[in-house]
N, C-alpha and C positions, 0 to 999 in steps of 0.2 A: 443719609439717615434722617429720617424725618420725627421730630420732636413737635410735644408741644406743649405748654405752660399749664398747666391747670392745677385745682385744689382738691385731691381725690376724696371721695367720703369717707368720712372714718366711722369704720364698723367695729370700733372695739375700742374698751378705754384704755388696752395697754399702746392703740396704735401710736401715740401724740410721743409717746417713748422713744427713744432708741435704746434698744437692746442688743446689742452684738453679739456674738458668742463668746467674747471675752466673759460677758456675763454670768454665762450657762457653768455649769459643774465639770470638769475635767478630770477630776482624781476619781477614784474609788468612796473615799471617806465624805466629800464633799459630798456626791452623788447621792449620797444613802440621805443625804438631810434634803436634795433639793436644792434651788437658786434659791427657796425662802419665798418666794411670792406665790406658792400651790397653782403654778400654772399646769399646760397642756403638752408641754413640752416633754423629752426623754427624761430630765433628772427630775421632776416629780410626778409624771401622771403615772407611772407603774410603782405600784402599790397604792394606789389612791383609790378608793369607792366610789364610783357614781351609779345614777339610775341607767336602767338597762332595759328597753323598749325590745325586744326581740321580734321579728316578724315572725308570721307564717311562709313555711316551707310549703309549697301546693306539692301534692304528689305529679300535675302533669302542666305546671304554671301557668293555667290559665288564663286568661284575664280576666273574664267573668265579669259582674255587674260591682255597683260601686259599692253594693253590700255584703259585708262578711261577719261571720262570729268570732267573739273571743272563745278566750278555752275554755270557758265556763258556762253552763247554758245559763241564760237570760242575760247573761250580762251584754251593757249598750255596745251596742257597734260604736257609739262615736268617745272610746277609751283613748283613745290617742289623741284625741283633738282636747279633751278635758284634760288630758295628763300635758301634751305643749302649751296651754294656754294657760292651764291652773300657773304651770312651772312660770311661766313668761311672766303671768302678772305680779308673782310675788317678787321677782325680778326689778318689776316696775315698782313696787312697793318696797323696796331695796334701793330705790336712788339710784338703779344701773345703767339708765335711758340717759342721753344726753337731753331730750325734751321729751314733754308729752304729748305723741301722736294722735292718741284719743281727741284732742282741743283743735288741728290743724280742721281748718275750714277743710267741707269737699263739697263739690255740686256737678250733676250731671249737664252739659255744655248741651242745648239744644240742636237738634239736626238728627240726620238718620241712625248715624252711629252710637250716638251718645257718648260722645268722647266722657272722660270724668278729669274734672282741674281741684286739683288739691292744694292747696299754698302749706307750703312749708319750708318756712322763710327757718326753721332749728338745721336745713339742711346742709345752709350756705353761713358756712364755719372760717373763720379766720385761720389760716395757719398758713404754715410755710410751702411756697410753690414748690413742686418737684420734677422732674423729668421724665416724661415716661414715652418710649417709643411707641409708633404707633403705626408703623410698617413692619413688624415683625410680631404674628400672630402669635408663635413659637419662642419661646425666651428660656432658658433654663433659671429654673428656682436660683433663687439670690437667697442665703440663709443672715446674711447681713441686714435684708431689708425685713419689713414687720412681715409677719407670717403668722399663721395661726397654732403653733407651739409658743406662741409669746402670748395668748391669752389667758386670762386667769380663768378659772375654775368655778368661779364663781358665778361666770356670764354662760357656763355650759348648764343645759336644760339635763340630756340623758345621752346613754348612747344609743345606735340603730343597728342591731345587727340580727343578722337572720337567726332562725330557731332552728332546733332538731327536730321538731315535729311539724304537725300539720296544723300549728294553732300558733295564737300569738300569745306572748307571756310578758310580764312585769317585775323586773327585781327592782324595790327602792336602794339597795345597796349593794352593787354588787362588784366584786373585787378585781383590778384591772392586774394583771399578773407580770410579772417583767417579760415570760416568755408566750402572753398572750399575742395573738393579732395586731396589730395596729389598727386601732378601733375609729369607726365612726362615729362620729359626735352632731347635736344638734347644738347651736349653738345661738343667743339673741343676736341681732345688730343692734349696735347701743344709739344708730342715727336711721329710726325707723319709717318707712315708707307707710305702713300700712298694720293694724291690728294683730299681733300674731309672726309679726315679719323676725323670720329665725336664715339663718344658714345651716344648710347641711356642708358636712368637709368631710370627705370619703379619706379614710385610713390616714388621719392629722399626721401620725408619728413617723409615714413614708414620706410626707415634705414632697408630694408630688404637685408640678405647675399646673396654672392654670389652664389645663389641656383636658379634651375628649377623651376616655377609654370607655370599653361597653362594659364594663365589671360598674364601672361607678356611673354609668348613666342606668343601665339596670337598676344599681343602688336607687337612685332619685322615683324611677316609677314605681318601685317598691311601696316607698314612702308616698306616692299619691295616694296607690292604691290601698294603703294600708290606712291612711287618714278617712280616705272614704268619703270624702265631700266636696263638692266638686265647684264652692264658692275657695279651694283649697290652691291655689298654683303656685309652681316650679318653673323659675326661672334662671337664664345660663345666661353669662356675656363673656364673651372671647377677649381675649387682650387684641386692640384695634378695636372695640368695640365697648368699650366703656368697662369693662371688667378694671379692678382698682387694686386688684391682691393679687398678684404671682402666686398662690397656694390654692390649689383643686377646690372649687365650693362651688354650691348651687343655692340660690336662695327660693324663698318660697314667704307667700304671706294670704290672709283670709282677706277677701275681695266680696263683698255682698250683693254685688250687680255683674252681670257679664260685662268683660272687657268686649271695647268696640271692634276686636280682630274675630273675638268666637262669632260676633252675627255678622261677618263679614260671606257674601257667597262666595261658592269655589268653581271649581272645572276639575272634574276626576280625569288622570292626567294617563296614568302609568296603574297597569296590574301588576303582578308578582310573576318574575320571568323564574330563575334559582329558589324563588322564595312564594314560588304560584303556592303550594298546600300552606303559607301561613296565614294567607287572609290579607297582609300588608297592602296599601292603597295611597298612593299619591296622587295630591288634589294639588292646584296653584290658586292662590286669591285672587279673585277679582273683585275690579273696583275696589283696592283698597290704597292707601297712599304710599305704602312700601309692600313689594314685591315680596312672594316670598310662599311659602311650600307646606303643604298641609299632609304630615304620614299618618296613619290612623289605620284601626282593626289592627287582625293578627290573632292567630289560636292562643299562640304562648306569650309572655308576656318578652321572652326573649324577644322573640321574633322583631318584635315591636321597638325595643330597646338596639337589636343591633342594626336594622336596618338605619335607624334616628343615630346611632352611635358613628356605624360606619361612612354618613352622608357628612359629620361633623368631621370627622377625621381627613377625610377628603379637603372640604376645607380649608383645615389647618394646613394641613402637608400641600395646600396652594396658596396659603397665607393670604386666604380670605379672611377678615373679619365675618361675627356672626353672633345671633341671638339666639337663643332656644326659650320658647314656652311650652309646658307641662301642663295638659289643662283636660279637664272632662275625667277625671279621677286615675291619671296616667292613660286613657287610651288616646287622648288626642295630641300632638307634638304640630308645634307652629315655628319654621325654619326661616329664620331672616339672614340672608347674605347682607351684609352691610358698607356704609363708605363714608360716614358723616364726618369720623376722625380724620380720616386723609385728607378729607377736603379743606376741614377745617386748620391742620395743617400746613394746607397749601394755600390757605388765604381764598377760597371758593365759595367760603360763607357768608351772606352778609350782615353786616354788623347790626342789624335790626333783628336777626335768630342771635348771635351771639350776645348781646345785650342780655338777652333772658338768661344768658348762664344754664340752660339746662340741658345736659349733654345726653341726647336719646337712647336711654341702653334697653330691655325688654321690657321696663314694664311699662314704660314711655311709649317701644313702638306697638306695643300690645293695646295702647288706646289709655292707660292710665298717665296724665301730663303733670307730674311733680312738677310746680312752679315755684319758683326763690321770691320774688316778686311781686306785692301787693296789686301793681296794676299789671300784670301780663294775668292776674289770678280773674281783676275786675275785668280785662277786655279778652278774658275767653272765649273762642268760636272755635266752631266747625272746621272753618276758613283756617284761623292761623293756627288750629293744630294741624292741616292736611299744609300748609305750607311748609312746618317745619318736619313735619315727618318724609316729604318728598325727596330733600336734601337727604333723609338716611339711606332712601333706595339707591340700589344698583339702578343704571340704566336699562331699555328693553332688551337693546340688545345683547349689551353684556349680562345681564340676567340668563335669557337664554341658552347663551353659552356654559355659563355656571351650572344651571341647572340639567344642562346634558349630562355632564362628568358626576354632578350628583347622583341624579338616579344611575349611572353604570356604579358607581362607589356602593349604591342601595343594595343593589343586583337588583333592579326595578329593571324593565322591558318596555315600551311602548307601545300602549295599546290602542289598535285598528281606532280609525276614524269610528265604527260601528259601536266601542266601548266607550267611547269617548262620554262621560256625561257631565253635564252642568247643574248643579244645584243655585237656584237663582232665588229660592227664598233664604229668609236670614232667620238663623239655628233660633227653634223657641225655646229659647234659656227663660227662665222664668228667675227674680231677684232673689238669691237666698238671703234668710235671718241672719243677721249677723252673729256667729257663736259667743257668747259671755260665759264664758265657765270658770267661776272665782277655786272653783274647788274640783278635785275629783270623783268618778264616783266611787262610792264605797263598796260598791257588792260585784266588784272585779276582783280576778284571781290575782292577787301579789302575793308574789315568792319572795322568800327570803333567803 
């Protein structure tokens, strides 16, 4: 079994807790009151009100462009981004942030990519080392350890869940039932990376591990594309791959410059063999410092979601480590097979990357380098982010390998020398505005 020492980030202020289920409510009569702390959990989050983000149901789930209407005419497309960000800062104005990310130095690192180095020394917390395996992709949920039914209520923004209709809606208060669903939540991290930076946790109350399924990766591109902006991304980390919670979550945060992997060129790889009428397309990165798989298009937005779903699950069930980014307003997915943990495990690292303390999880290999460290912040390059992003790659050839069993896991085909294409310029992203929305808007439809 392979271990290895480290200080997980803590994304929530009940983490620093331990809460057992001695804790939790057991009887009847207890249950009706709750543990008393109006967490997320079975004994109070049913009957509890929160807000209720409802998506649009598409009649034929399209993906369509990154623009869409609310159920109201004239009301802004960007309802969602003003309702998670109004929510988040009043959060911030609540004292619920372990630091303030707003303040954290950032600078674009010169060179082609433009790596981005943010110091944020609120990241590297004191607390107690723990053990976490890091050859076993697959772990069953432990309800002993922190989980996200141990959150308070107070750190959740709204819930996410689809509509009856073809529109999207708003309840500020809307009533969570004992024999509802096991509801989706948006949730802050209280040790944030970047403006905006929230968790999504697909059905909290099923206490499902930190594992692939295509219901909840669906869920995630939902939510790109319902945010609508594409400074917006969703990111995954696999356990063996820096993921820090055994509980289903995807995080996502607003990014105002393209990450250095979107201008990265590619090589279009594989057409649709099972899945030729969805449109799906795999591309590999070149020239980038970690390997790794680019799915994109698709009619429906399924299509898109299960092939990304199904390539993850593969994977898993080979107890690959892996990354997932969500980017270009859910139509683009950026696949990192990984191996930095094992290595580093196995003593393969050297103590000049490990100094820095910063363990490469997506938004690292995606070209965003969280540094703990004033001078790894002051001697940032080009150079020694491609050095330590190399350590995350797979080798050539075992890439290769990996990525056969992916694409048959896709139902992806290889296509003819003759389809074969290479994109050799780099994606023109242009910088988006940074979103500031203290409030929301007022002449959106809310339901009561």
């Amino acid at each position: 079994m392979l271990t290895i020492k480290r200080v997980p980030t803590v994304v929530s202020n009940y983490q620093d807790e331990d809460h057992s289920e001695d804790d939790l409510v057991v009887d009847s009569q207890t249950r009706a009151l709750g543990c008393g702390r109006n967490c997320v959990g079975k004994c109070c989050l049913p009957g509890s009100k929160l807000p209720l983000y409802a998506f649009r149901k598409d009649k034929d789930g399209a993906i369509g462009n990154c623009n869409h209407s609310f159920s109201r005419e004239g009301c802004p497309t960007a309802f969602l981004n003003n309702l998670l960000l109004g929510q988040w800062e009043e959060r911030m104005t609540q004292g619920l942030f372990r630091y303030d990310v707003t303040t954290c130095e950032t600078k674009i690192i010169p060179g082609k990519y433009g790596f981005i180095a943010q110091l944020n020394e609120g990241r590297h917390l004191k607390k107690r080392p723990t053990e976490f395996r890091v050859d076993q992709v697959l772990q069953p949920f432990d309800e002993s350890k922190f989980n996200f039914t141990k959150v308070g209520q107070e750190e959740v923004l709204f819930r996410f869940e689809q509509s009856n209709d073809n529109n999207s809606h708003f309840f500020p208060n809307a009533l969570i039932s004992a024999d509802s669903n096991s509801p989706n939540i948006i949730a802050i991290n209280v040790s944030p990376i970047e403006y905006g930076h929230v968790l999504l946790i697909p059905r909290v109350l099923d206490c499902l591990p930190q594992k692939i399924d295509n219901e909840s990766f669906l869920l995630a591109l939902h939510l790109a594309r319902e945010a609508a902006e594409p400074a917006f991304r969703l990111g995954y980390n696999s356990l063996g791959a820096f993921a820090t919670i055994n509980h289903l979550h995807f995080q996502a945060y607003y990014l105002a410059v393209p990450f250095p992997v979107e201008k990265a060129p590619t090589e279009k790889l594989m057409t649709g063999k099972k899945l030729s009428d969805s449109g799906v397309t795999v591309s590999q990165l070149l020239n980038y410092p970690v390997l790794g798989l680019v799915l994109e298009g698709g009619i429906k937005l399924t299509d898109l979601a299960n092939a990304a779903a199904n390539s993850c699950i593969h994977l898993e069930k080979n107890n690959i480590p892996f990354n997932i980014l969500i980017a270009d307003c859910g139509k683009k997915i950026f696949l990192f097979p990984q191996c930095y943990a094992k290595k580093q495990a196995c003593g393969e690292v050297s103590e000049e990357l490990l100094d820095t303390q910063v363990n490469p999880a997506v938004w690292e290999i995606s070209g965003h380098m969280v540094l703990k460290r004033r001078k790894d912040y002051d001697d940032a390059s080009e150079e020694n982010a491609w050095k330590l992003l190399a350590q995350v790659s797979l080798s050539s050839e075992r890439f290769e390998e990996v990525m056969a069993h992916i694409l048959e896991a896709a139902c992806i085909a290889e296509a003819g020398s003759d389809g074969t294409t290479v994109n050799e310029e780099e994606s023109s992203h242009e910088a988006h505005p940074a979103y500031v929305a203290s409030r929301l808007h007022q002449d959106c439809m809310v339901l009561h």
